[in-house]
VOBA-1610 file (N, C-alpha, C; in pm, whole numbers, padded with zeros to 5 digits, always signed):
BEGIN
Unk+07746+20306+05476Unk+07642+20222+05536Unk+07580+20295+05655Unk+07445+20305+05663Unk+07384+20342+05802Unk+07410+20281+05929Unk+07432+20357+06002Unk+07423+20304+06134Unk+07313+20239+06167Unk+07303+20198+06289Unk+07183+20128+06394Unk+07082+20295+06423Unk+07176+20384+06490Unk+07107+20509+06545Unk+07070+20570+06377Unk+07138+20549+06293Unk+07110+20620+06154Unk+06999+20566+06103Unk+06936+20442+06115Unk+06853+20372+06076Unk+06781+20262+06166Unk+06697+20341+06290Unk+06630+20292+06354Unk+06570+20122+06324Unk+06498+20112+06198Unk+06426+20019+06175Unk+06548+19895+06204Unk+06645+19888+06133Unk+06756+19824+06152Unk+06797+19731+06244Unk+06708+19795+06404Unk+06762+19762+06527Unk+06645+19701+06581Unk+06498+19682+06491Unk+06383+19604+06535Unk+06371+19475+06565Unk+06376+19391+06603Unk+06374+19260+06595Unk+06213+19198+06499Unk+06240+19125+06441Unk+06096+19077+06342Unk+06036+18971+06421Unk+05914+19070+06438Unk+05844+19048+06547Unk+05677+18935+06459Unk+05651+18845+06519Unk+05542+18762+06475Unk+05433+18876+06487Unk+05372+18823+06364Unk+05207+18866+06325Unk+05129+18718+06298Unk+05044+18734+06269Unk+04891+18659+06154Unk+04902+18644+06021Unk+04862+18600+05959Unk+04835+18605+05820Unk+04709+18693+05846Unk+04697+18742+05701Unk+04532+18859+05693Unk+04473+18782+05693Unk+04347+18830+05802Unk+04231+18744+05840Unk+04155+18694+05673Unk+04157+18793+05617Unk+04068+18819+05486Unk+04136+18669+05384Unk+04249+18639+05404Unk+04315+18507+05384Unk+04245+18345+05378Unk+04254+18370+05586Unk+04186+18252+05627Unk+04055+18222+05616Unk+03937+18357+05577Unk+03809+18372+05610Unk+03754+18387+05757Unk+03828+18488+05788Unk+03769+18519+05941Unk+03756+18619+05915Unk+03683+18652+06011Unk+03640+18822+06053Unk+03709+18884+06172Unk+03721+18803+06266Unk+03803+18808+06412Unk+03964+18772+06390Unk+04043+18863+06431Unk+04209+18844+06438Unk+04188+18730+06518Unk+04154+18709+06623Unk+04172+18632+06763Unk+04154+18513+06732Unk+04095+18495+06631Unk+04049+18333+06563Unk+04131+18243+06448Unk+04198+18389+06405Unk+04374+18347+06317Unk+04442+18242+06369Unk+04488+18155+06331Unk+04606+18083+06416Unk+04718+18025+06283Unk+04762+18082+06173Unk+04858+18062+06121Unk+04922+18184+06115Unk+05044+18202+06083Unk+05165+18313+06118Unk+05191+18395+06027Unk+05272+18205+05920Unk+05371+18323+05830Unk+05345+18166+05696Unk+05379+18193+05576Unk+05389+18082+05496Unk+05544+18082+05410Unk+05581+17975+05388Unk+05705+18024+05276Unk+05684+17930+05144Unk+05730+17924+05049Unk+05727+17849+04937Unk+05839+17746+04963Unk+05768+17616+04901Unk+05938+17474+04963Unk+05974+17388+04859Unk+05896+17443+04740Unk+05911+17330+04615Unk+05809+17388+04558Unk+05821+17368+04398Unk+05729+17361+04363Unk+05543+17353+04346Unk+05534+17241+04426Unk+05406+17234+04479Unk+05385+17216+04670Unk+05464+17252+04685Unk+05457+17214+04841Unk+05538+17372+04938Unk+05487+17344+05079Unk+05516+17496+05146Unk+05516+17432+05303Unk+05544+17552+05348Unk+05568+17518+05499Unk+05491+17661+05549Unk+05363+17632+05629Unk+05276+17732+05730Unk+05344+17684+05862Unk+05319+17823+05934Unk+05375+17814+06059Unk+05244+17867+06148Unk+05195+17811+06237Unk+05081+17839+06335Unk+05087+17826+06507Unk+04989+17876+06519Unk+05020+17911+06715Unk+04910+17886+06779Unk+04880+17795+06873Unk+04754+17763+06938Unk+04726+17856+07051Unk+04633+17866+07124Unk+04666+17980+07232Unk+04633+17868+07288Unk+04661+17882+07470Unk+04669+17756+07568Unk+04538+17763+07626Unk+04438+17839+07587Unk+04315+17867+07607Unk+04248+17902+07507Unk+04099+17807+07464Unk+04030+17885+07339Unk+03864+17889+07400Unk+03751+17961+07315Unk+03665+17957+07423Unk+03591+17857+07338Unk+03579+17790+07245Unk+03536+17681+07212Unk+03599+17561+07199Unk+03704+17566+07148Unk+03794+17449+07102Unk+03888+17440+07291Unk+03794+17394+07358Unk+03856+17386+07473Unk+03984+17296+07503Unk+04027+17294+07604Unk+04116+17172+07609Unk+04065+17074+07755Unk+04105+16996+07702Unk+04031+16883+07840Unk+04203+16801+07874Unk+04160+16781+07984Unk+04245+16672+08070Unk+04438+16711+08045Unk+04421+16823+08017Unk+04579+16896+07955Unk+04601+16913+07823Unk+04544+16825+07727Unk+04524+16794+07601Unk+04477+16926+07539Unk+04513+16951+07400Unk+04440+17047+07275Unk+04304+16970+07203Unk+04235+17008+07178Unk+04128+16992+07105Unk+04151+16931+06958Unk+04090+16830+06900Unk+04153+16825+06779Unk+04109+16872+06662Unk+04003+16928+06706Unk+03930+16994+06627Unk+03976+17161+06599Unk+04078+17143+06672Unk+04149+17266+06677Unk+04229+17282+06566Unk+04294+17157+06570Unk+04403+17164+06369Unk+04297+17133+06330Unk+04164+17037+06309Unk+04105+17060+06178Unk+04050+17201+06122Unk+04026+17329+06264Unk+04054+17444+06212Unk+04155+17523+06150Unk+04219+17488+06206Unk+04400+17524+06105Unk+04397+17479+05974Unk+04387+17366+05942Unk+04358+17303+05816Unk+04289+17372+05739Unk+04133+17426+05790Unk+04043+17464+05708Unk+04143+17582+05691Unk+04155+17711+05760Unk+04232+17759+05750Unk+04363+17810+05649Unk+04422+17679+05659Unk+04537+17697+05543Unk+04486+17683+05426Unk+04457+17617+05379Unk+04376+17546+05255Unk+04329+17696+05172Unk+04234+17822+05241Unk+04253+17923+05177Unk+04353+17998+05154Unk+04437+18018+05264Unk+04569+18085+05247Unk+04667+18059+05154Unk+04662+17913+05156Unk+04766+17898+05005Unk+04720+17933+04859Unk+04564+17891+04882Unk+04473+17896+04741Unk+04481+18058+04683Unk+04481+18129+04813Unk+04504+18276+04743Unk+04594+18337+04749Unk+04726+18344+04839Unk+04867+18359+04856Unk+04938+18308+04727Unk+04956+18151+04716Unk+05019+18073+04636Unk+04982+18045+04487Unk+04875+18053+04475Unk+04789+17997+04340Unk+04687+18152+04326Unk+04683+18245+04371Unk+04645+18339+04335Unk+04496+18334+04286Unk+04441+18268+04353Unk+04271+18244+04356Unk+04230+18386+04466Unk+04097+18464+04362Unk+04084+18603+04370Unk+04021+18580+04509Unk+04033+18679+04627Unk+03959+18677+04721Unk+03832+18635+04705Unk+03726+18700+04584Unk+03648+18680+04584Unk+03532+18552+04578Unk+03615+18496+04568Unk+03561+18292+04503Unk+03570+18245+04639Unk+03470+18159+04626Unk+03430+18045+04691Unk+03511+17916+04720Unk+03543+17865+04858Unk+03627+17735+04889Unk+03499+17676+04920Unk+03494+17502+04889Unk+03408+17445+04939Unk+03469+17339+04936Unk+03463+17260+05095Unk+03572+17128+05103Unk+03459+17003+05021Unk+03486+16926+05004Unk+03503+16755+04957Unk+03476+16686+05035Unk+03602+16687+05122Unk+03649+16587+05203Unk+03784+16624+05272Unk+03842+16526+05370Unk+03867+16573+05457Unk+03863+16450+05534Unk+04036+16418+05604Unk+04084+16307+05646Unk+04156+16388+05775Unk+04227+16308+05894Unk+04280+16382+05953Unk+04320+16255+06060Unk+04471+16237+06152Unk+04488+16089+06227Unk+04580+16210+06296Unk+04537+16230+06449Unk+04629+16259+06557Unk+04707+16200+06633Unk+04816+16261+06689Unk+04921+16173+06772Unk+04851+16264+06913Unk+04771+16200+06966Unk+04753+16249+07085Unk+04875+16262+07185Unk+04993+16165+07163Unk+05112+16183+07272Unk+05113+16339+07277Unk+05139+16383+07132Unk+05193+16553+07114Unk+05124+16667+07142Unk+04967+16609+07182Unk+04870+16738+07215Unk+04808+16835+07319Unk+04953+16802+07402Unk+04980+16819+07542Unk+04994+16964+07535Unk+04916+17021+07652Unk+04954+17168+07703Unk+05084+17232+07774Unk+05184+17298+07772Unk+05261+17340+07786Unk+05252+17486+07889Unk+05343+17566+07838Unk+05330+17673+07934Unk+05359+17772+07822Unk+05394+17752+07732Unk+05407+17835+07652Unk+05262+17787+07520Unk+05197+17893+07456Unk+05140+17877+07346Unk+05176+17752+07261Unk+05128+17666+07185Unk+05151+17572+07086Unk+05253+17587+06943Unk+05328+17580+06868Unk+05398+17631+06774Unk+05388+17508+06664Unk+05305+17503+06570Unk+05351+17430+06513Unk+05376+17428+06355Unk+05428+17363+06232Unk+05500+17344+06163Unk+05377+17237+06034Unk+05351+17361+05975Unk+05260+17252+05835Unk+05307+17232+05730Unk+05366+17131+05663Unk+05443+17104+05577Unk+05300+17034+05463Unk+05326+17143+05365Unk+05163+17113+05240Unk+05235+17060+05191Unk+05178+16984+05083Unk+05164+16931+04936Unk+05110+16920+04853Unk+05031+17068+04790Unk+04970+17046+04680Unk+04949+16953+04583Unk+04847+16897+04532Unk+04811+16796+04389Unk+04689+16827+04351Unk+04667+16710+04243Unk+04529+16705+04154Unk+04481+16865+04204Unk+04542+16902+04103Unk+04502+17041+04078Unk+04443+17102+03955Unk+04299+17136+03941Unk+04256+17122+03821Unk+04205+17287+03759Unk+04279+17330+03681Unk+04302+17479+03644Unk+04171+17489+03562Unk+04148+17645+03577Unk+04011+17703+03470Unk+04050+17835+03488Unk+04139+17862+03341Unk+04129+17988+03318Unk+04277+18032+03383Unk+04367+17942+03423Unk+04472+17959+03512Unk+04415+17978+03671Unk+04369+17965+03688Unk+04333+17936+03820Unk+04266+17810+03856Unk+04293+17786+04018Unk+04284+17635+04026Unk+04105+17615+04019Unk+04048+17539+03996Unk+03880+17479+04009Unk+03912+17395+04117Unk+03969+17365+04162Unk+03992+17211+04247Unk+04112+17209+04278Unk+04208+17150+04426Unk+04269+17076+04435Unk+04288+17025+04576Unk+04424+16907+04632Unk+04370+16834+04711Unk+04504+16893+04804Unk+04548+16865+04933Unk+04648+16906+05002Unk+04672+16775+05086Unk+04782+16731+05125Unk+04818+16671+05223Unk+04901+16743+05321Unk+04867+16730+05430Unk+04928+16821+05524Unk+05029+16727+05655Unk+05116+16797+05703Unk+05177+16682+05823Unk+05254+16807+05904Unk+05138+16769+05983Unk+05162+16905+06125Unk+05283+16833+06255Unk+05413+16983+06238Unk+05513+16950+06336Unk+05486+16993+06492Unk+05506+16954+06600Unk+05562+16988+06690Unk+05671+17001+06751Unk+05771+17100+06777Unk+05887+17047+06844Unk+05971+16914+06787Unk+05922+16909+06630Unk+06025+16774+06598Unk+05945+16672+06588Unk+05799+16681+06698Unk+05693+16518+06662Unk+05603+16575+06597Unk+05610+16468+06500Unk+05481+16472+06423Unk+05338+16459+06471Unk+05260+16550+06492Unk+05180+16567+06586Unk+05029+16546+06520Unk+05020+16572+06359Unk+04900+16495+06293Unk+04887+16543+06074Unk+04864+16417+06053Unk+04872+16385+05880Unk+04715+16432+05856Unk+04758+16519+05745Unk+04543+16563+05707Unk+04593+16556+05552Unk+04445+16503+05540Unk+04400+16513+05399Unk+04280+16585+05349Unk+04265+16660+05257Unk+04151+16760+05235Unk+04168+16779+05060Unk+04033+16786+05021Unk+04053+16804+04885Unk+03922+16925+04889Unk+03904+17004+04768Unk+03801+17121+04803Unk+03814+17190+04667Unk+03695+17251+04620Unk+03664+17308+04505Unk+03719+17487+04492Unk+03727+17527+04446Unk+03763+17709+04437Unk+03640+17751+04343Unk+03573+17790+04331Unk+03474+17875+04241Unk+03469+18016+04255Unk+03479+18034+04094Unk+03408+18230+04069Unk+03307+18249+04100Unk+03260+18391+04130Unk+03143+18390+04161Unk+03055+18364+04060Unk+03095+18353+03973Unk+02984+18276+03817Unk+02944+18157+03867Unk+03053+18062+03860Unk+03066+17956+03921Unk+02953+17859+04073Unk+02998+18012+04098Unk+02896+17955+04271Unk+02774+18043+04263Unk+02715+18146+04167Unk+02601+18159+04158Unk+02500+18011+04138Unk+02601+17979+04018Unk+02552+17846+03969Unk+02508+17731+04048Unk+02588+17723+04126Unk+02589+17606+04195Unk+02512+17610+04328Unk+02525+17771+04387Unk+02397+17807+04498Unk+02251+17814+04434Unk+02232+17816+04296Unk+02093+17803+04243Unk+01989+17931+04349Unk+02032+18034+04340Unk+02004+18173+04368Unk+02023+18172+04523Unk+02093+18136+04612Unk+02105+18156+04706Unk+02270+18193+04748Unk+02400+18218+04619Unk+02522+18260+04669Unk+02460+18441+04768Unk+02527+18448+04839Unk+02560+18557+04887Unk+02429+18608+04991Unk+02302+18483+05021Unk+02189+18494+05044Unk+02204+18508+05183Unk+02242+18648+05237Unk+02280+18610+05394Unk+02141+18640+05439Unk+02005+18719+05373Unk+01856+18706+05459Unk+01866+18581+05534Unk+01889+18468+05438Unk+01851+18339+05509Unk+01955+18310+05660Unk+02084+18368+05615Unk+02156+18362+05770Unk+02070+18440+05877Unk+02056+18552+05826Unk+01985+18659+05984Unk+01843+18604+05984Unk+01769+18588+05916Unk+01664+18508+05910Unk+01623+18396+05961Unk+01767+18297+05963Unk+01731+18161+06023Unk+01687+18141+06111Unk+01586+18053+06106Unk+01463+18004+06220Unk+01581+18002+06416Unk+01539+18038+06564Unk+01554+18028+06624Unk+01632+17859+06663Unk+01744+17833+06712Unk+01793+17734+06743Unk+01721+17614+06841Unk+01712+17501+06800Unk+01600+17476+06877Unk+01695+17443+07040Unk+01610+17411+07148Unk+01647+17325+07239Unk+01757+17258+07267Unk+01869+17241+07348Unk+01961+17150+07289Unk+01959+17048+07390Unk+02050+16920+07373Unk+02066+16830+07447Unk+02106+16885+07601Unk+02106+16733+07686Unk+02146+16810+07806Unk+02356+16782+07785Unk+02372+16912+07856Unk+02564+16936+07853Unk+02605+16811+07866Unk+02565+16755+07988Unk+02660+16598+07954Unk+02642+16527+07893Unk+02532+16529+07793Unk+02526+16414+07694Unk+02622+16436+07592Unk+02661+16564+07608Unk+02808+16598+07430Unk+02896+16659+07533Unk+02920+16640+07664Unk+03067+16696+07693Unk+03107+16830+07670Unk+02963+16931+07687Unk+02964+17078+07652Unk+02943+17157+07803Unk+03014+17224+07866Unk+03001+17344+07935Unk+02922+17381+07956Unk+02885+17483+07831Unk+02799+17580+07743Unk+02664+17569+07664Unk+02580+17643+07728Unk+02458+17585+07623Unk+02469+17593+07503Unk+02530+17751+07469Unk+02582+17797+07345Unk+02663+17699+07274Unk+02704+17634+07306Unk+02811+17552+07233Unk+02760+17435+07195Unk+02653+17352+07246Unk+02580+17225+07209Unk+02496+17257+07052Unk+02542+17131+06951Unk+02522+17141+06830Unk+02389+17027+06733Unk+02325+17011+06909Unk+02245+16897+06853Unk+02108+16959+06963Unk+01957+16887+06883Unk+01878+16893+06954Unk+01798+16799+06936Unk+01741+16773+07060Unk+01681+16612+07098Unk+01568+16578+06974Unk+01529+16476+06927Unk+01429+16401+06857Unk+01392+16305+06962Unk+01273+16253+06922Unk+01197+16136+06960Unk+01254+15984+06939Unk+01324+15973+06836Unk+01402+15876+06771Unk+01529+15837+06861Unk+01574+15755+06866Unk+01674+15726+06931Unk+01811+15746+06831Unk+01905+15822+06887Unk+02044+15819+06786Unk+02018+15900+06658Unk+01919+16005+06669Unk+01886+16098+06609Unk+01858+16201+06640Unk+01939+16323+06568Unk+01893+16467+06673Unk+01897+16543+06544Unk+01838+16667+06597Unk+01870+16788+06447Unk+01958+16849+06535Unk+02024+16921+06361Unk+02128+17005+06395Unk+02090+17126+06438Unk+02186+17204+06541Unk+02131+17305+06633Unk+02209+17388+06616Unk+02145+17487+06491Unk+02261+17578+06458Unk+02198+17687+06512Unk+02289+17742+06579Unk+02289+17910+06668Unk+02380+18000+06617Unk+02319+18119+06490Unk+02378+18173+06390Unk+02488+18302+06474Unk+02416+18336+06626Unk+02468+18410+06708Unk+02642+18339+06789Unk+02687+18229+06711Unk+02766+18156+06801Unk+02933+18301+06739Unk+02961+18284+06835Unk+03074+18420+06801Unk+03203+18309+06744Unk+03207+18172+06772Unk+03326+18133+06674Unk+03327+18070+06545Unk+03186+17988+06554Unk+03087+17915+06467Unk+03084+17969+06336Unk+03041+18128+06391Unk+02955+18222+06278Unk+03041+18323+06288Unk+03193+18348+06293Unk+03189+18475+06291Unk+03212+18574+06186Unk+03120+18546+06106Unk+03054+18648+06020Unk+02930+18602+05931Unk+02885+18643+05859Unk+02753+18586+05794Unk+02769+18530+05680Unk+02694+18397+05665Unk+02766+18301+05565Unk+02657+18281+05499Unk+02638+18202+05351Unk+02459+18164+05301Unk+02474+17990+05344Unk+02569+17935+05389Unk+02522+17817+05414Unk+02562+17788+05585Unk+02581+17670+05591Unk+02594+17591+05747Unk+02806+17590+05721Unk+02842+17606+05817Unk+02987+17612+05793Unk+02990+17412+05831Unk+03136+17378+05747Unk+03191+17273+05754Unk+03219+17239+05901Unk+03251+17353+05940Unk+03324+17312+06097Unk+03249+17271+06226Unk+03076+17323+06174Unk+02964+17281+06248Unk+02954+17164+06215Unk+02953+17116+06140Unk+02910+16995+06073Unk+03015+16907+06154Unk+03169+16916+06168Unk+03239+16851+06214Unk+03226+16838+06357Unk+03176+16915+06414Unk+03130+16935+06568Unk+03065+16846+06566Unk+02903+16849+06517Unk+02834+16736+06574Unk+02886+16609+06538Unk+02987+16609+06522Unk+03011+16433+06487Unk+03076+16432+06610Unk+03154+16516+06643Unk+03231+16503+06802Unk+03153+16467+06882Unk+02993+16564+06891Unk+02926+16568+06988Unk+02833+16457+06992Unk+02805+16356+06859Unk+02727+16222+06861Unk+02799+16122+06907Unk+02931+16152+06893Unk+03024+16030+06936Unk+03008+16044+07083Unk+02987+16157+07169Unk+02976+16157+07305Unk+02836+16063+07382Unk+02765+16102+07237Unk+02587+16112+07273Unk+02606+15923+07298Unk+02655+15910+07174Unk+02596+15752+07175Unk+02712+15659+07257Unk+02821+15710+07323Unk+02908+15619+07433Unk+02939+15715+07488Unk+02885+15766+07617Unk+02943+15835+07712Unk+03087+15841+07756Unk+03178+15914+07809Unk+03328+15873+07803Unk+03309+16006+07981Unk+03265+15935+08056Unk+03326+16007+08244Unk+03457+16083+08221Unk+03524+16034+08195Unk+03662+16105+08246Unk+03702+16189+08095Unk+03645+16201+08017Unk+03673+16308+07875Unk+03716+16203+07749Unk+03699+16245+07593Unk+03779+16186+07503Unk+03757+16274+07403Unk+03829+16237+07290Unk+03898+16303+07200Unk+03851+16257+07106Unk+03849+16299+06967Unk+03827+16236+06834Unk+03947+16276+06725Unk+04044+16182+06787Unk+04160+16123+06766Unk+04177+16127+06583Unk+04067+16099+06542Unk+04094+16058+06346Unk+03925+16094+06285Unk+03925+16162+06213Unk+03801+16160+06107Unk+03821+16186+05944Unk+03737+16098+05927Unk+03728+16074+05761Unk+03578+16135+05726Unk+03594+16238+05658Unk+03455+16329+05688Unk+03425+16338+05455Unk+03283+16321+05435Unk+03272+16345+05327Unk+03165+16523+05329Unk+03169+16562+05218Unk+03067+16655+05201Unk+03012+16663+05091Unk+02861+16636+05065Unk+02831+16603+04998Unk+02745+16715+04936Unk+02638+16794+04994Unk+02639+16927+04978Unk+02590+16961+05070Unk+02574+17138+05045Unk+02559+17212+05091Unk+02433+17219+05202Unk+02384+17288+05339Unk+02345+17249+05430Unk+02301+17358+05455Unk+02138+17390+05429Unk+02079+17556+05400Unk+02013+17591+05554Unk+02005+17712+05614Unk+01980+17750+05683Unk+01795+17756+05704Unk+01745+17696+05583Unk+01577+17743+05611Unk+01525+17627+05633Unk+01620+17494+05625Unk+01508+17380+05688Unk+01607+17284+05799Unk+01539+17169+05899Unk+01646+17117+05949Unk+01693+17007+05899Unk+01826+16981+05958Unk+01916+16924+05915Unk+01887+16837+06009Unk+01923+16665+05992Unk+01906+16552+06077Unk+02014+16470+06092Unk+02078+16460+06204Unk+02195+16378+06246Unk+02195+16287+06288Unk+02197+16185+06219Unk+02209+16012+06291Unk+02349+15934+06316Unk+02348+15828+06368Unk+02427+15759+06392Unk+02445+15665+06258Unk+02515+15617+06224Unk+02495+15447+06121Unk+02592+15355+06140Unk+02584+15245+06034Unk+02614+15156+06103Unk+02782+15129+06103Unk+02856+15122+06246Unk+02980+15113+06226Unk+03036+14984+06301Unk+03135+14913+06194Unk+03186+14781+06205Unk+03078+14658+06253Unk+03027+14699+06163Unk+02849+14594+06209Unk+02737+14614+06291Unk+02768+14745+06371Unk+02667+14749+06433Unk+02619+14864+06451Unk+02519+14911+06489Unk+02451+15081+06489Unk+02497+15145+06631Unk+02610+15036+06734Unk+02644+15123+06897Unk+02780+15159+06831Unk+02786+15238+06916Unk+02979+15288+06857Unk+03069+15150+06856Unk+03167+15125+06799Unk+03221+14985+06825Unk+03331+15030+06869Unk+03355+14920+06894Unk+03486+14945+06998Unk+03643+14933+06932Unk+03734+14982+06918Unk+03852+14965+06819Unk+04027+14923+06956Unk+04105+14871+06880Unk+04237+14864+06942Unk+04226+14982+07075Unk+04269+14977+07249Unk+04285+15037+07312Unk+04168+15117+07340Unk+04072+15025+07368Unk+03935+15098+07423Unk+03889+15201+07306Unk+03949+15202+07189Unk+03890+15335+07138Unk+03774+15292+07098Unk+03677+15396+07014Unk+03578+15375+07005Unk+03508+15445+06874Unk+03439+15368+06763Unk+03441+15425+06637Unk+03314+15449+06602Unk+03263+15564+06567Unk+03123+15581+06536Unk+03112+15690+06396Unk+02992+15631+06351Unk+03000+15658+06181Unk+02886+15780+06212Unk+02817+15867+06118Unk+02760+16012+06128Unk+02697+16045+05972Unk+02553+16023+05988Unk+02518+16100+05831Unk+02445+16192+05863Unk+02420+16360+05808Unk+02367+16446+05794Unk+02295+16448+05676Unk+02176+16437+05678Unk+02014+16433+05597Unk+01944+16602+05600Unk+01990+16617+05488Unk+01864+16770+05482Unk+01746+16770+05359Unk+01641+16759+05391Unk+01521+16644+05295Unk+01534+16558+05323Unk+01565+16469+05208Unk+01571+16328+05140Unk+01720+16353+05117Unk+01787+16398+05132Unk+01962+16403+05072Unk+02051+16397+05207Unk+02151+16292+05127Unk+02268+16274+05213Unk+02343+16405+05203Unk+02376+16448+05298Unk+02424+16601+05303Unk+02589+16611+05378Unk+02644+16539+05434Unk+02699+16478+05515Unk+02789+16367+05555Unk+02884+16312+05557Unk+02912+16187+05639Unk+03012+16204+05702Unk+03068+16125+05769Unk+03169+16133+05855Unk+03199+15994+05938Unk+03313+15918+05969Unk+03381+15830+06068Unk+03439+15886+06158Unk+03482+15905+06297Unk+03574+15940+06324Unk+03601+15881+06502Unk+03680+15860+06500Unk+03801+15703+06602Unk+03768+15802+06748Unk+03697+15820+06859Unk+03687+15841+06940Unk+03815+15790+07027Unk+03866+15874+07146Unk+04013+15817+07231Unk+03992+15870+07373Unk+03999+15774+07513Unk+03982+15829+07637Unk+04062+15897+07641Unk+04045+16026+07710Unk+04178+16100+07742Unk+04174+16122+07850Unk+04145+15981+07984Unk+04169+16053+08103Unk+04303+16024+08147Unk+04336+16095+08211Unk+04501+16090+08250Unk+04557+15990+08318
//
C-alpha cells in the first residue's frame, strides 16, 4: 500500500467546487450556486448549494436572503439534473411552465458564514421522446441546518434543437435581436420598486395607472449574462417583485415570501412587453392576507397575448 508521502494526492482533503457552469446555463462561475449532486432513488436526488452573504443583485435586506435567490437555484437545478441525470444533450432547450415556490422566512437569516443548503428533488410526469425527457415536473424542498427553509414546484419542457427551431418560428438562436434590442427605456423612480440601482429597475413608467413596460437592459451583467433569443424567466419574475412594491409601498423593506408564476410564452426582444397589475381577492389594490401580508396578482402582455402571469404573497421584513 502507498504511503501518504508515496502518494501525495492521498493526503488532500476534498475540497468544494461548482457544478459546470455549462450545466446550470451560466456563463459566469460567480453566479453558480449549486456544488455537488448525488442520486437518492430512483427518481429523486439531493443538490447541495451555497449562497454568498453578499450578491450584487439578489441583495439582502433587513439581514434576510432574497427569495428570489432560491428561485435562482431552482432555475438552476432543474438543468443540472435534466443533463447530469436524464442525460438531455447540452444542446436543447429548457423552457419553464410554471413554477410555484412558499418560503420560511424564519430560515432566511444571514449568518456569518455563507448559506449551505440541502435540495432534496423529485422527479415526475416525465414525458420521454426518443429516450430523452420532452417534459418533466420537479418538486423541490430546500434544507437549512435541519429547517426546512422553502417547497418549489416547477414543471418545464426540454427541446432539440429541431424541436425549438420549431417552436421559435425562425428566431431559435436569433441573438441579432438580443444585441439589437431597442435601448431600455426610462425606469421608475428607485423607491417605487425598492431598487438601489438604476441598472437593476425592471419597469418603466406608462401613463396608465398600475401599468408599466418591461425594462429590459440586455447590458445587465446578472440578468443577461450571456446572449439569449428571448427575455429570461428570471426577469419576468423580478418585475412581479418590483410591481408588488409599485402598487403597496412597504418603508421598512418586504419580501415575496410565495409565487405561483405561469408562462405562457415566450417574450421577444423587438417589441414591448406590458406589465399590469389584476385583479387579486376582489380587488385591483394588492389585498391584504393573514399577518399584514399582502397579495398581488401580475400579467405580462406582448401584443394582444397573455405572455405571463404570476401571484405572489408579499411579507414585511422589518425587524
Amino acid at each position: 500500500m502507498l504511503t501518504t508521502a508515496e502518494n501525495p494526492a492521498a493526503a488532500r482533503p476534498l475540497l468544494t467546487t461548482t457544478v459546470a457552469k455549462e450545466y446550470v446555463h451560466r456563463a459566469a462561475l460567480a453566479e453558480v450556486f449549486l456544488t455537488e449532486w448525488t442520486k437518492a432513488g430512483p427518481a429523486s436526488f439531493t443538490v447541495s448549494a451555497q449562497w454568498p452573504r453578499s450578491h450584487s443583485f439578489y441583495e439582502c435586506e433587513n439581514g434576510l436572503y432574497d427569495p428570489l435567490l432560491l428561485c435562482e437555484t431552482v432555475r438552476q437545478t432543474f438543468p443540472l439534473l435534466a443533463h447530469v441525470a436524464y442525460d438531455v444533450p447540452l444542446g436543447h432547450q429548457l423552457s419553464w411552465s410554471r413554477f410555484q415556490y412558499s418560503v420560511n422566512m424564519d430560515a432566511m437569516g444571514l449568518e456569518l458564514n455563507p448559506a449551505e443548503l440541502e435540495l432534496h428533488v423529485t422527479c415526475s410526469d416525465i414525458r420521454f421522446l426518443r429516450s430523452i425527457p420532452a417534459s418533466m415536473s420537479m418538486h423541490i424542498e430546500a434544507v437549512r441546518g435541519g429547517t426546512l427553509l422553502a417547497v418549489a414546484d416547477t414543471h418545464f419542457g426540454c427541446h432539440s434543437p429541431a424541436v425549438y427551431r420549431r417552436l421559435r418560428a425562425g428566431r431559435a438562436g436569433d441573438f441579432g435581436a438580443f444585441l439589437n434590442a431597442p435601448a431600455a427605456p426610462r425606469p421608475v423612480e428607485r423607491t417605487t420598486v425598492n431598487r438601489h440601482r438604476l441598472r437593476d429597475i425592471v419597469l418603466s413608467p406608462t401613463q396608465q395607472q398600475q401599468r408599466w413596460q418591461l425594462r429590459v437592459d440586455t447590458g445587465h451583467p446578472v440578468l443577461f449574462d450571456h446572449p439569449v433569443d428571448h427575455v429570461p424567466g428570471m426577469l419576468l419574475l423580478e418585475s412581479v417583485r418590483q410591481v408588488a412594491h409599485a402598487v403597496r409601498p412597504f418603508p421598512t423593506g418586504a419580501a415575496p415570501a410565495s409565487m405561483d408564476a405561469t408562462f405562457k410564452k415566450y417574450v421577444e426582444f423587438d417589441e414591448p412587453c406590458w406589465i399590469e397589475t389584476a385583479p387579486a381577492a376582489e380587488t385591483t389594490e394588492a389585498a391584504p392576507t393573514r399577518d399584514g401580508r399582502q397579495t398581488v396578482r401580475v400579467n405580462a402582455f406582448q401584443g394582444e397575448e397573455l405572455a405571463f402571469t404570476a401571484t405572489t404573497e408579499m411579507v414585511d421584513t422589518a425587524p
